[in-house]
MOPAC internal coordinates of N, CA, C and O (Angstrom, degrees):
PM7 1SCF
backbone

  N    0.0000 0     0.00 0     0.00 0    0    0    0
  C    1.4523 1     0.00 0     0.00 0    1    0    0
  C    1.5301 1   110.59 1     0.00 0    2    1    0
  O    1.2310 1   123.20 1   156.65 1    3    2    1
  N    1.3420 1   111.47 1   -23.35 1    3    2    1
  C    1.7407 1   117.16 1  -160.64 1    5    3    2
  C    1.7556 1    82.47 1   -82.06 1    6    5    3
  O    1.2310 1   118.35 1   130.60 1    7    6    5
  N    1.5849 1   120.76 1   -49.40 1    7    6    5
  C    1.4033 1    91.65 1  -172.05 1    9    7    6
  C    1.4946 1   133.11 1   -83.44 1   10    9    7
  O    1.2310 1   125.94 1  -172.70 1   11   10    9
  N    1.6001 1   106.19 1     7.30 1   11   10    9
  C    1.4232 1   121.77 1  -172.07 1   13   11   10
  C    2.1691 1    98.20 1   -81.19 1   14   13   11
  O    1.2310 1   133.07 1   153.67 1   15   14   13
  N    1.3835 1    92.36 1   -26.33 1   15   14   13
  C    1.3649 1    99.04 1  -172.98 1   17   15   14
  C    1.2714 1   103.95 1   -88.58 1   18   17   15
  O    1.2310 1   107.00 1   149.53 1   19   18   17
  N    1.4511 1   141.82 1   -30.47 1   19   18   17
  C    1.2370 1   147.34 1  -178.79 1   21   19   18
  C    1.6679 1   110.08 1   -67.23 1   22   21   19
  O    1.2310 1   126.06 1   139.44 1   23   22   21
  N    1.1360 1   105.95 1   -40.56 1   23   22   21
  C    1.3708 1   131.85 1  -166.94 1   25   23   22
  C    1.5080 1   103.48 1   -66.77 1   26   25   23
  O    1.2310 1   123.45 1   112.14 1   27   26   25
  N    1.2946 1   110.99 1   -67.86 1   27   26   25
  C    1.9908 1   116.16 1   168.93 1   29   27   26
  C    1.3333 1   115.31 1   -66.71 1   30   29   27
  O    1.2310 1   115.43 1   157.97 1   31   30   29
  N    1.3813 1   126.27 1   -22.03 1   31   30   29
  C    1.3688 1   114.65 1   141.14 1   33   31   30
  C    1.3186 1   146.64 1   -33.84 1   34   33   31
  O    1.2310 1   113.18 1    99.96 1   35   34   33
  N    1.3525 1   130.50 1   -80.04 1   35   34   33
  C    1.1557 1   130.69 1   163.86 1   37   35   34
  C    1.6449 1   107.70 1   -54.93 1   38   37   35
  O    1.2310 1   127.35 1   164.38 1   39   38   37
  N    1.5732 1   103.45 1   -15.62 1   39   38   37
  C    2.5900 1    84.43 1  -179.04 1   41   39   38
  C    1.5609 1    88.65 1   -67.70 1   42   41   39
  O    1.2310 1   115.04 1   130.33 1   43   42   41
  N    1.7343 1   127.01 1   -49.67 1   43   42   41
  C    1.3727 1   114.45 1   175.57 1   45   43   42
  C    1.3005 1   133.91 1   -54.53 1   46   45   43
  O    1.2310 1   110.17 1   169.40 1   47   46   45
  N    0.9814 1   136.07 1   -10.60 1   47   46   45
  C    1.4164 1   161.50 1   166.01 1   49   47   46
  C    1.7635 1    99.05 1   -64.47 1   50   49   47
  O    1.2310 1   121.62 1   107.58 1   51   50   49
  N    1.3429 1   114.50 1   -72.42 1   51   50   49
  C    1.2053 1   122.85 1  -150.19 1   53   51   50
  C    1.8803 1    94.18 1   -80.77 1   54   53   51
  O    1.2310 1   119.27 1   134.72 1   55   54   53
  N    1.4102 1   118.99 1   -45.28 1   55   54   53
  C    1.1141 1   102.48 1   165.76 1   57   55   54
  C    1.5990 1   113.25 1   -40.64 1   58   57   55
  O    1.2310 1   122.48 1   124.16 1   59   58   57
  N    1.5320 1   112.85 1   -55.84 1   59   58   57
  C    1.6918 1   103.57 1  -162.57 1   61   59   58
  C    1.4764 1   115.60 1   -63.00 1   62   61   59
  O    1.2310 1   128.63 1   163.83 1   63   62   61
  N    1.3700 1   100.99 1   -16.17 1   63   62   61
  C    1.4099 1    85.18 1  -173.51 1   65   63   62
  C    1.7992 1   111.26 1  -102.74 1   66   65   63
  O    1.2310 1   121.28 1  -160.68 1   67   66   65
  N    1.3559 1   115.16 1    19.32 1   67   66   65
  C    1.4531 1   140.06 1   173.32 1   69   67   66
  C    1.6680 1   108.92 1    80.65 1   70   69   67
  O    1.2310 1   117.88 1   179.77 1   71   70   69
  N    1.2121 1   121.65 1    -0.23 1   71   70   69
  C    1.8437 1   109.30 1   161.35 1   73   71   70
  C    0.9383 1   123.82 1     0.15 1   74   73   71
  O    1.2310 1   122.61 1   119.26 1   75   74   73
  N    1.4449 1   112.60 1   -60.74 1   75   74   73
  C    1.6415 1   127.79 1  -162.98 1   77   75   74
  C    1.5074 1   109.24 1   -89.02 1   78   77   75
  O    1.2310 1   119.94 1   178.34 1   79   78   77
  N    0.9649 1   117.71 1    -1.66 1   79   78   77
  C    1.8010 1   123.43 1  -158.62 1   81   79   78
  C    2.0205 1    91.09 1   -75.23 1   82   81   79
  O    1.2310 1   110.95 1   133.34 1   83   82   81
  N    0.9563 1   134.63 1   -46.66 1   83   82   81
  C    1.4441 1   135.07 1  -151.52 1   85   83   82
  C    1.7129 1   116.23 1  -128.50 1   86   85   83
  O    1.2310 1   130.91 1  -145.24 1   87   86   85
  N    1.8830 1    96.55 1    34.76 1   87   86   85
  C    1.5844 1    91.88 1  -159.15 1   89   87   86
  C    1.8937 1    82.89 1   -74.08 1   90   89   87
  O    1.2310 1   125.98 1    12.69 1   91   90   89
  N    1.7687 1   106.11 1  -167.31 1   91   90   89
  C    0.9606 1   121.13 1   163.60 1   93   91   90
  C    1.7864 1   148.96 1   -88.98 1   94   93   91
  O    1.2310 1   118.40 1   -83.48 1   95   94   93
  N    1.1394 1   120.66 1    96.52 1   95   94   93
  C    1.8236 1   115.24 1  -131.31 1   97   95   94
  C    1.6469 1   116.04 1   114.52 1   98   97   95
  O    1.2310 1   131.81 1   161.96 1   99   98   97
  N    1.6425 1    94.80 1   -18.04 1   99   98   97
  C    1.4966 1    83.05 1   179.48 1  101   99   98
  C    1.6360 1   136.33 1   -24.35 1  102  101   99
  O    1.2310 1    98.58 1   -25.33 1  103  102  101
  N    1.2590 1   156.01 1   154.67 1  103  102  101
  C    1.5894 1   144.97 1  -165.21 1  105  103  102
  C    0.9830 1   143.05 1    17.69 1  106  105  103
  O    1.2310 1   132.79 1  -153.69 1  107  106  105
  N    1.5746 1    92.89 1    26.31 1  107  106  105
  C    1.7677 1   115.07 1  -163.39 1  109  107  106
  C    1.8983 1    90.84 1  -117.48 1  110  109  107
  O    1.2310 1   136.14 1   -40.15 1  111  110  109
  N    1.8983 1    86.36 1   139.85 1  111  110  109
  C    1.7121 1    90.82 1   170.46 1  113  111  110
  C    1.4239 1   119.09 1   -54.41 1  114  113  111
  O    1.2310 1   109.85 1   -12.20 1  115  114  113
  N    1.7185 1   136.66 1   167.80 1  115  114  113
  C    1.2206 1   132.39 1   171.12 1  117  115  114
  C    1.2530 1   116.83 1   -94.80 1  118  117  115
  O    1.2310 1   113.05 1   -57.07 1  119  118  117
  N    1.5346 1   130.73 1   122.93 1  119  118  117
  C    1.5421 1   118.97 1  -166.43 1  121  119  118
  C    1.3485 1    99.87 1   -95.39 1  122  121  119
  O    1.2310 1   115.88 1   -59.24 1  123  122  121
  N    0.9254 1   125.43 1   120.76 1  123  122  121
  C    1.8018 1   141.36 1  -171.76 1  125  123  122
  C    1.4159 1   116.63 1  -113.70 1  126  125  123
  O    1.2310 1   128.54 1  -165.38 1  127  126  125
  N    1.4845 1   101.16 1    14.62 1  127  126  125
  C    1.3079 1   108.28 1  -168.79 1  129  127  126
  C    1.9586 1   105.52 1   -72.94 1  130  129  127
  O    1.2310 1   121.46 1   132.17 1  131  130  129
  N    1.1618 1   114.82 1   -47.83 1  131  130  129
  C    1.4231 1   146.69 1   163.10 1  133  131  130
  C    1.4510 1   119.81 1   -35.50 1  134  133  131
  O    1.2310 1   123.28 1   120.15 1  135  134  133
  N    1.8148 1   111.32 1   -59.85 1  135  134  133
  C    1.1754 1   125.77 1   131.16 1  137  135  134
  C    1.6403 1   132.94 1     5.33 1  138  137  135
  O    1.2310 1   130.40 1    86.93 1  139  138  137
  N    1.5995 1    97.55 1   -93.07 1  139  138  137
  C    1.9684 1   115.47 1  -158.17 1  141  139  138
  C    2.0416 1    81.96 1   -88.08 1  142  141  139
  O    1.2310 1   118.14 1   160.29 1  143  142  141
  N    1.3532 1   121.15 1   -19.71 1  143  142  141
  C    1.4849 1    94.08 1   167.33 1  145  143  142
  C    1.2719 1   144.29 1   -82.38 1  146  145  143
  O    1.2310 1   134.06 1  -179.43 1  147  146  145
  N    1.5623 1    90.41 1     0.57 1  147  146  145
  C    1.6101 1   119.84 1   156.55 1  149  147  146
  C    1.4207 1   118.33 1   -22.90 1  150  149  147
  O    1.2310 1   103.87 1    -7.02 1  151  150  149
  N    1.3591 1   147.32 1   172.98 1  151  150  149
  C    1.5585 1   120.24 1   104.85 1  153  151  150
  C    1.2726 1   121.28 1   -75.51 1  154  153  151
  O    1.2310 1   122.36 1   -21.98 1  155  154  153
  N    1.2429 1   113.08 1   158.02 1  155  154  153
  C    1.7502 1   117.96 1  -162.85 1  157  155  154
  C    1.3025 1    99.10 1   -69.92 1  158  157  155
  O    1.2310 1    98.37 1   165.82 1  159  158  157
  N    1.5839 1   156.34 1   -14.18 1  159  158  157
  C    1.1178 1   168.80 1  -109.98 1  161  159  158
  C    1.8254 1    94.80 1  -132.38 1  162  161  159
  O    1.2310 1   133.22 1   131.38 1  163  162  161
  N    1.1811 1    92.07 1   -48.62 1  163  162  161
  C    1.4359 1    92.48 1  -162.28 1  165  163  162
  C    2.0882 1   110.96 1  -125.83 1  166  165  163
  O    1.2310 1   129.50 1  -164.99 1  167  166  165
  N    1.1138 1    99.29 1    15.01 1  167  166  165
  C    1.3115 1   108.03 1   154.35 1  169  167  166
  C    1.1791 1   145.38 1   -67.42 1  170  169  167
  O    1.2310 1   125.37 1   160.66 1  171  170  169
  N    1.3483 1   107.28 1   -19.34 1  171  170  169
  C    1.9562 1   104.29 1   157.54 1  173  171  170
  C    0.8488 1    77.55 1   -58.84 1  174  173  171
  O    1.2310 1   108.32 1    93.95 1  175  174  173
  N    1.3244 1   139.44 1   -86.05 1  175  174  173
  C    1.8955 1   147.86 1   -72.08 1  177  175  174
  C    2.0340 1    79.08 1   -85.16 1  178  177  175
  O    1.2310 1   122.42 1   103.29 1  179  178  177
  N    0.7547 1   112.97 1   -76.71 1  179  178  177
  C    1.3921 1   138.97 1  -178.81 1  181  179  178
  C    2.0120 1   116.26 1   -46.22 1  182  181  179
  O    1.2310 1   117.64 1   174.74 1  183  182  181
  N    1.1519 1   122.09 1    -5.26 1  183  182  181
  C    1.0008 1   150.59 1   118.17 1  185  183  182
  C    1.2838 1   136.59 1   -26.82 1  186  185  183
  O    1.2310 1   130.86 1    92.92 1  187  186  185
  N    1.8766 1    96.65 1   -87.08 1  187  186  185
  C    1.5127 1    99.78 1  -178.34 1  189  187  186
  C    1.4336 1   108.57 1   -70.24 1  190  189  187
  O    1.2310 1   114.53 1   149.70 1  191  190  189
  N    1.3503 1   127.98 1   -30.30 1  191  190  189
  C    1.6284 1   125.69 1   167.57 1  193  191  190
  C    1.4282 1   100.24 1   -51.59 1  194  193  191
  O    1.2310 1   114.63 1   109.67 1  195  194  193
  N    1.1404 1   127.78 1   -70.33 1  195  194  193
  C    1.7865 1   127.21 1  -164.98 1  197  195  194
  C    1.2358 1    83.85 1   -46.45 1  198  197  195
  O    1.2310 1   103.70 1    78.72 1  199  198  197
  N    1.2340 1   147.61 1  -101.28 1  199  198  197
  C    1.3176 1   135.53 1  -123.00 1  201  199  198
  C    1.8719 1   107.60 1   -79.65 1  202  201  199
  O    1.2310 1   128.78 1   171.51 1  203  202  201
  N    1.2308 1   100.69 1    -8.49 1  203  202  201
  C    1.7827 1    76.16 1  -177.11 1  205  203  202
  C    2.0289 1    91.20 1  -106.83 1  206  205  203
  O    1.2310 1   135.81 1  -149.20 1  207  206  205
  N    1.4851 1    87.01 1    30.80 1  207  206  205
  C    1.8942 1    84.64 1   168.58 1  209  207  206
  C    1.6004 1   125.28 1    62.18 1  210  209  207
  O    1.2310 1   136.33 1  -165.08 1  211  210  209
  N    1.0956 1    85.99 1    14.92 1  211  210  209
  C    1.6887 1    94.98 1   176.85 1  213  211  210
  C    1.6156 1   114.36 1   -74.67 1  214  213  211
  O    1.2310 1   125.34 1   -46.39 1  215  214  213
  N    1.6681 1   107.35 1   133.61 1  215  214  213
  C    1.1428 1   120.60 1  -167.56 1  217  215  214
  C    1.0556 1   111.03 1  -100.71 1  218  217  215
  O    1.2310 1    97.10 1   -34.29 1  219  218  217
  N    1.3771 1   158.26 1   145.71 1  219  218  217
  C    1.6384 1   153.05 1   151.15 1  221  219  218
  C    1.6551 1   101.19 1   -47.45 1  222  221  219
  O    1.2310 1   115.81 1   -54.82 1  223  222  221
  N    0.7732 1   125.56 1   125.18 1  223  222  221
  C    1.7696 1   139.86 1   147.40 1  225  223  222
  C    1.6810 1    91.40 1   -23.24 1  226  225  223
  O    1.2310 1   102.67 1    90.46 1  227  226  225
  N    1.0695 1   149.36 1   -89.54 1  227  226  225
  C    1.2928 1   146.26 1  -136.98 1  229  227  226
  C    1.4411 1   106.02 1   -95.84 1  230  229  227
  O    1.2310 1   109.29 1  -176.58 1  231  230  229
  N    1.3630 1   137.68 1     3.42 1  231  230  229
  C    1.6971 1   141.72 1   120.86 1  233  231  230
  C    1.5249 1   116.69 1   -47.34 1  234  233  231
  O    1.2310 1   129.94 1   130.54 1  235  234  233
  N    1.1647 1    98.44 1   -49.46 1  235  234  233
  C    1.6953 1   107.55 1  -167.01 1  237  235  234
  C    2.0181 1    98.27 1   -65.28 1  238  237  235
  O    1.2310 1   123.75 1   124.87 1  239  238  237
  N    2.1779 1   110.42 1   -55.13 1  239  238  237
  C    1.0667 1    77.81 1  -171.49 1  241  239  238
  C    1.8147 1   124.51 1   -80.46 1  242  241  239
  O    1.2310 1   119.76 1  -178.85 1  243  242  241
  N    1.2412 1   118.07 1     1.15 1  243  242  241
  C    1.2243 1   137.88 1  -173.20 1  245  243  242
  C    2.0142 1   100.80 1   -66.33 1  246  245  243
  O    1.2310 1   117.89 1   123.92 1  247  246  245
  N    0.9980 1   121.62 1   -56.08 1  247  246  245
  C    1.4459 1   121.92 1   143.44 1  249  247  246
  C    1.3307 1   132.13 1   -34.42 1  250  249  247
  O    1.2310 1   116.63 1   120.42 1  251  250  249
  N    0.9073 1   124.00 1   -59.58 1  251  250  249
  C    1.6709 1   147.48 1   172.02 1  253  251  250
  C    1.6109 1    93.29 1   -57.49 1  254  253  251
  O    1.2310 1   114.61 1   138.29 1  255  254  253
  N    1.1037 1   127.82 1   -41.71 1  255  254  253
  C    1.6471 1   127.94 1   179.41 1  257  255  254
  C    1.4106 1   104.99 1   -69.92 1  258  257  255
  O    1.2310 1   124.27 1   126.22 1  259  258  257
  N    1.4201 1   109.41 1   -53.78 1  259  258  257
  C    1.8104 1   121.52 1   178.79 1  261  259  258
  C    1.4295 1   109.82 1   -55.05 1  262  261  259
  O    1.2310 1   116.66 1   145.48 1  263  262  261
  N    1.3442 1   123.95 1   -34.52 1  263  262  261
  C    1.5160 1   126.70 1   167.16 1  265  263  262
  C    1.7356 1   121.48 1   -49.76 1  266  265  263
  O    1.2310 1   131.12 1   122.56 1  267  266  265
  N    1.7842 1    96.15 1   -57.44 1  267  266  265
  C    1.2283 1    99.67 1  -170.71 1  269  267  266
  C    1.7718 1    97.89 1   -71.64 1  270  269  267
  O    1.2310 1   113.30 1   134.75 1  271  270  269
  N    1.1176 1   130.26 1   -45.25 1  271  270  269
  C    1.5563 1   119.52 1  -166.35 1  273  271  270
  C    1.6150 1   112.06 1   -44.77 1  274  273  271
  O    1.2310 1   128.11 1   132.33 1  275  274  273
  N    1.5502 1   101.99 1   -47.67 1  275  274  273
  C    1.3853 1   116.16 1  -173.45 1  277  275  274
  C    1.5880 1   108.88 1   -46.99 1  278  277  275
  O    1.2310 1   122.84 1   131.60 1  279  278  277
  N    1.8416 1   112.16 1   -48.40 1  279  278  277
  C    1.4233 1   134.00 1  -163.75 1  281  279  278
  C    1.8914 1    89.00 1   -70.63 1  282  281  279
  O    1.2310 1   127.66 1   129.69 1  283  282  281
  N    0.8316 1   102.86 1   -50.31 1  283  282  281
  C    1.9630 1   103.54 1  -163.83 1  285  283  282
  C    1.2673 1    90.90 1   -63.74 1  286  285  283
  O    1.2310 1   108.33 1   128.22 1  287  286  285
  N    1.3371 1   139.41 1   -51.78 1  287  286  285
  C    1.8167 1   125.94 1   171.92 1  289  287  286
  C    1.3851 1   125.18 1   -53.43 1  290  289  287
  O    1.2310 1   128.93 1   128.11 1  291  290  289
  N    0.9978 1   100.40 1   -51.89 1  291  290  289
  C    1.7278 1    95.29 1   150.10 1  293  291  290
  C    1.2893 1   150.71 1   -49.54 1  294  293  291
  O    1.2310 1   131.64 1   156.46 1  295  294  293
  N    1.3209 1    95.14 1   -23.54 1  295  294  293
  C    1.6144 1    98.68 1  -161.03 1  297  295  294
  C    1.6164 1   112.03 1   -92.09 1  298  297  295
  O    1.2310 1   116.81 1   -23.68 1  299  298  297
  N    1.3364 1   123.68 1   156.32 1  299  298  297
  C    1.7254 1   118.11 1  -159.82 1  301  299  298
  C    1.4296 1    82.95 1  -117.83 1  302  301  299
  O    1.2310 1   107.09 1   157.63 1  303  302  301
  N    1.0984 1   141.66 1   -22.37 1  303  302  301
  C    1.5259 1   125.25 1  -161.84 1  305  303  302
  C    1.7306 1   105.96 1  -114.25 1  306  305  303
  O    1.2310 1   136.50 1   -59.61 1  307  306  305
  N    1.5261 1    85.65 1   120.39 1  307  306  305
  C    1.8631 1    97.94 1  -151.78 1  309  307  306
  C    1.7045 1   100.35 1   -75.82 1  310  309  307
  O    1.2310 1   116.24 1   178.75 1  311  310  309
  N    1.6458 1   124.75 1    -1.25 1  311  310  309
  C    1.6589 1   138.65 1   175.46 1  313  311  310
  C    1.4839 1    90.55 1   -72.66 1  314  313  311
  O    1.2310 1   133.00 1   142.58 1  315  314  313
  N    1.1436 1    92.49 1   -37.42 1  315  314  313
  C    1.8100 1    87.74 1  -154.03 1  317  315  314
  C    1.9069 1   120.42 1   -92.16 1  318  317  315
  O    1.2310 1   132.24 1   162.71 1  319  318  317
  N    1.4768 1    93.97 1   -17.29 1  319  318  317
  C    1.5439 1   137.87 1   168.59 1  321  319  318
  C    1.4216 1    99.34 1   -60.89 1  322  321  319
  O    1.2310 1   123.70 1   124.66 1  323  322  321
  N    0.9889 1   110.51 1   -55.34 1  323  322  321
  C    1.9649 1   119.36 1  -151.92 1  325  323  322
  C    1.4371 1    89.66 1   -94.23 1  326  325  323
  O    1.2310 1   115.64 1   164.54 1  327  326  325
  N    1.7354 1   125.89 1   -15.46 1  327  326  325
  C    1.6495 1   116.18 1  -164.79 1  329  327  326
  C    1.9159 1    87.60 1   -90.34 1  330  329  327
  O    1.2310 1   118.86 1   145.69 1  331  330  329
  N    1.4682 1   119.78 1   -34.31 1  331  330  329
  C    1.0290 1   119.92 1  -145.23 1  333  331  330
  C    2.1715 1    96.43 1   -94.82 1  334  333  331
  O    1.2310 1   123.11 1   158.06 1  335  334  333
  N    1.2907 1   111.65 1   -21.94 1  335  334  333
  C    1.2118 1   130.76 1   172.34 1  337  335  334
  C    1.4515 1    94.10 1   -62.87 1  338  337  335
  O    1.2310 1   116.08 1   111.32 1  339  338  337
  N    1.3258 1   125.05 1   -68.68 1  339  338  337
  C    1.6426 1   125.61 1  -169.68 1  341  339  338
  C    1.7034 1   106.69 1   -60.18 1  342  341  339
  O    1.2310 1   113.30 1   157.79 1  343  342  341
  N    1.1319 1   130.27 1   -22.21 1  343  342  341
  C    1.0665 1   129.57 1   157.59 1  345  343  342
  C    1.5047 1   131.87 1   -49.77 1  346  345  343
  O    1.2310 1   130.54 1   116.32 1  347  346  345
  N    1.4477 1    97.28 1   -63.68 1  347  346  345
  C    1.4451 1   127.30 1   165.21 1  349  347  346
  C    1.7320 1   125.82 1   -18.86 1  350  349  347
  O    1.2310 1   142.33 1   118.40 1  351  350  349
  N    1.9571 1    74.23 1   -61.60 1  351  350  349
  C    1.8316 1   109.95 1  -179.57 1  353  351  350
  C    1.7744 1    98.68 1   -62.11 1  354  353  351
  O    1.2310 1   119.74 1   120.67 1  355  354  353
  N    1.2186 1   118.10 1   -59.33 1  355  354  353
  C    1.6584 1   124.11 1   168.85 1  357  355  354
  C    1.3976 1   119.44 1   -30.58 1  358  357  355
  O    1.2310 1   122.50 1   111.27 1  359  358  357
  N    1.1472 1   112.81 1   -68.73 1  359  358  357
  C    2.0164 1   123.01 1  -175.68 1  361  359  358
  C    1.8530 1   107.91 1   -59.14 1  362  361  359
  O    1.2310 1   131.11 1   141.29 1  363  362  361
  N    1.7223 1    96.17 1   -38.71 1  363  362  361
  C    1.6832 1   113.49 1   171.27 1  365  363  362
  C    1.4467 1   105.68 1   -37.19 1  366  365  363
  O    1.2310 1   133.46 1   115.73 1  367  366  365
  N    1.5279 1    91.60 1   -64.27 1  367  366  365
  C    1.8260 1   107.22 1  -160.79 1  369  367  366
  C    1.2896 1   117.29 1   -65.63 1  370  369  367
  O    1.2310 1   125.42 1   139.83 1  371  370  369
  N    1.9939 1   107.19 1   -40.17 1  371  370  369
  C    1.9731 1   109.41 1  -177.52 1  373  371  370
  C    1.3367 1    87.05 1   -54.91 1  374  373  371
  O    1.2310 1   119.41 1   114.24 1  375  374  373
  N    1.7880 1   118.73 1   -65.76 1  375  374  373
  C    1.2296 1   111.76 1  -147.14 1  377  375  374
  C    1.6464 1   128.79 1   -61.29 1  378  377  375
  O    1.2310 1   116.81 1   160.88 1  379  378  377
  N    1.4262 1   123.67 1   -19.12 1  379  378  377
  C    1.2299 1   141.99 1   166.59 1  381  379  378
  C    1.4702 1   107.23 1   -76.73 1  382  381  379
  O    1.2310 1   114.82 1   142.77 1  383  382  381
  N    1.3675 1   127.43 1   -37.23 1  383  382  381
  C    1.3475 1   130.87 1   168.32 1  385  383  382
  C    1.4158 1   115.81 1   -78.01 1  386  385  383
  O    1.2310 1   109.20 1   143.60 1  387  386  385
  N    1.2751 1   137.85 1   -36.40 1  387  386  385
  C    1.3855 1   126.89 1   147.76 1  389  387  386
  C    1.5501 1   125.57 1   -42.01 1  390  389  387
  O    1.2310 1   126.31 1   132.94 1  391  390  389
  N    1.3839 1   105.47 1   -47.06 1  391  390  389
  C    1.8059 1   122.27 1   177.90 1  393  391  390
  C    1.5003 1   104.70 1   -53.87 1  394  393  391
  O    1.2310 1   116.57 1  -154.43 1  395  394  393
  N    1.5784 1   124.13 1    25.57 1  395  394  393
  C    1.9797 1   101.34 1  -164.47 1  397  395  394
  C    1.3007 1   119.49 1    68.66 1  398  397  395
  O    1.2310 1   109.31 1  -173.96 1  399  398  397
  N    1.4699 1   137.64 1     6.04 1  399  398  397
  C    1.6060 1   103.11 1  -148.49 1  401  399  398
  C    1.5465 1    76.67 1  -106.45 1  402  401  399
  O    1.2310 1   125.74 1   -18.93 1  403  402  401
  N    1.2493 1   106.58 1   161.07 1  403  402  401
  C    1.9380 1   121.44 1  -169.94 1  405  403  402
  C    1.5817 1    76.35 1  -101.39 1  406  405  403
  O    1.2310 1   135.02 1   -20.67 1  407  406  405
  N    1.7241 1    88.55 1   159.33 1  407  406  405
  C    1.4923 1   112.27 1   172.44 1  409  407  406
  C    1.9783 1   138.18 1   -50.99 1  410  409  407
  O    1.2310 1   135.26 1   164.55 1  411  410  409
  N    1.0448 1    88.07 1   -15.45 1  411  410  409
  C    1.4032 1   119.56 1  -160.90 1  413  411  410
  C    2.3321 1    85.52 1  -102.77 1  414  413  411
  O    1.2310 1   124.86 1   149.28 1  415  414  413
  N    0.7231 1   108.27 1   -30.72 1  415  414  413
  C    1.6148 1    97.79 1  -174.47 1  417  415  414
  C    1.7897 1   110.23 1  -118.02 1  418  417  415
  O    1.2310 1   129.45 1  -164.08 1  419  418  417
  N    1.5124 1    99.39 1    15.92 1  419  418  417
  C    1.6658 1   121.85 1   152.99 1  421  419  418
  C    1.4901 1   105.79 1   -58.58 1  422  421  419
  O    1.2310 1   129.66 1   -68.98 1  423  422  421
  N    1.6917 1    98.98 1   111.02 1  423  422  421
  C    1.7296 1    87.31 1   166.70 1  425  423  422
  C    2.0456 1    78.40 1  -131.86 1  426  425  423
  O    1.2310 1   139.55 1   -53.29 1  427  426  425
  N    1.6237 1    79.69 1   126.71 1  427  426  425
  C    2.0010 1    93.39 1   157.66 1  429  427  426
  C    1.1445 1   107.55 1  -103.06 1  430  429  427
  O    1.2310 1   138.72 1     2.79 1  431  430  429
  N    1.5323 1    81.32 1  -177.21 1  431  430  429
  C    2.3311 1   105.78 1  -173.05 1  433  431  430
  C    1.2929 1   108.28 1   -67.00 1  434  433  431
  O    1.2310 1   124.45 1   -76.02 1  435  434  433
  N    1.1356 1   109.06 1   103.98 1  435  434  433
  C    1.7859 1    90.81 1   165.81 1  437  435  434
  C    1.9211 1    92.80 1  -122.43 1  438  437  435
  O    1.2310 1   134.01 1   -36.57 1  439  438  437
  N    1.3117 1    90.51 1   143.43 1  439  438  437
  C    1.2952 1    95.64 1   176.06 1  441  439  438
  C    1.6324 1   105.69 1  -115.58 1  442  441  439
  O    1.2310 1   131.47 1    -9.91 1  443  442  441
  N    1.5112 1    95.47 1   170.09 1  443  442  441
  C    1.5248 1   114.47 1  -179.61 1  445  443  442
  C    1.5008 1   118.56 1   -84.30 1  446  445  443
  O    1.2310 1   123.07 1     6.55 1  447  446  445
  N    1.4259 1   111.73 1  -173.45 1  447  446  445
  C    1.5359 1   107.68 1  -164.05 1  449  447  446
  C    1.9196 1    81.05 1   -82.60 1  450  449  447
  O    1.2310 1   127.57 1   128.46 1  451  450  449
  N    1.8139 1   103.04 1   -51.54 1  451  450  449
  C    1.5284 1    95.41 1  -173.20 1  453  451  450
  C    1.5867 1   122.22 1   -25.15 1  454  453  451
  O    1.2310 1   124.64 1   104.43 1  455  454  453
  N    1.8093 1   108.70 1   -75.57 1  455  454  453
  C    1.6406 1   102.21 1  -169.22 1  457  455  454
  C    1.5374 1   100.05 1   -55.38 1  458  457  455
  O    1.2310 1    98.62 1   162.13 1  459  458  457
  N    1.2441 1   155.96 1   -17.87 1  459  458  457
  C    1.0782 1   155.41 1  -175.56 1  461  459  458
  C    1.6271 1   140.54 1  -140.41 1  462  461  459
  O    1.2310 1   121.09 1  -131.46 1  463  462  461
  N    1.3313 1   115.53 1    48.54 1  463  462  461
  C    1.6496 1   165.57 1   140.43 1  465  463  462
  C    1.7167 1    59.42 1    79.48 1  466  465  463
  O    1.2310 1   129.10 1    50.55 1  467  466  465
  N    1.7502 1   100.07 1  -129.45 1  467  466  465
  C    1.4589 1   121.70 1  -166.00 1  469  467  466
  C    1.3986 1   129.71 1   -44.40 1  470  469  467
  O    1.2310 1   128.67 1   146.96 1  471  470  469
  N    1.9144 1   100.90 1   -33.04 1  471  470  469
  C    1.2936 1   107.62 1  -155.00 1  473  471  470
  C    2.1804 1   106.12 1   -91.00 1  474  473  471
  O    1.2310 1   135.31 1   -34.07 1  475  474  473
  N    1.3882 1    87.99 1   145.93 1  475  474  473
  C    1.2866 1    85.57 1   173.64 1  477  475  474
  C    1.9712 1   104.31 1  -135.42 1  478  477  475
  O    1.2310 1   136.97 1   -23.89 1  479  478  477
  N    1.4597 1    84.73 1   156.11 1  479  478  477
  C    1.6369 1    79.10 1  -169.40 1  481  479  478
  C    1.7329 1   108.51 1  -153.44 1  482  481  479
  O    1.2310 1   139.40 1   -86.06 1  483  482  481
  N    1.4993 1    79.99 1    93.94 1  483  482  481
  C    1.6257 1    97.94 1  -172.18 1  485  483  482
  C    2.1536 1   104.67 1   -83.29 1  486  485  483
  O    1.2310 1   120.10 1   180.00 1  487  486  485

């Protein structure tokens, strides 16, 4: 009971002193849809990750890949093209090599002369 009372204590506290005034979602319904498609087993777990923003490692580098592709179409300086391509080929390889895949079913970036006039970079 002492910690049920301790507990609504400080939420009154933190209301008074406005905590709660500027969370994120504020007056917005809760979509729980995401939630109950959980299995019930593992729905905290998946929870406390969602809300403290936790990313999977292989989202994060799958992004980090979408960065560099975007940067290599852009880019005019074919030193800096070919530095950012060998990169590319790197995040390719952890991330396909993290995924299980054996060496032999490694496929990297190789691009064409098109996205990249003369240069090719096997």
């Amino acid at each position: 009971m002492f910690l049920a009372n301790s507990i609504e204590e400080r939420i009154r506290e933190a209301i008074a002193t406005g905590d709660f005034d500027n969370l994120e979602g504020a007056g917005k319904p809760l979509d729980l849809d995401d939630y109950f498609a959980a299995p019930e087993d593992v729905r905290m777990g998946y929870s406390v990750l969602k809300s403290n923003k936790f990313v999977p490692e292989e989202i994060d580098r799958l992004k980090e890949i979408g960065e560099l592709k975007e940067q290599i179409k852009s880019c005019a300086d074919e030193n800096k093209k070919r530095n950012l391509i060998k990169v590319l080929n790197e995040k390719i390889l952890c991330l396909q090599f993290d995924n299980g895949k054996k060496p032999t079913e490694i496929i990297l970036c190789f691009h064409s002369q098109k996205i990249f006039g003369d240069t090719r970079i096997f």
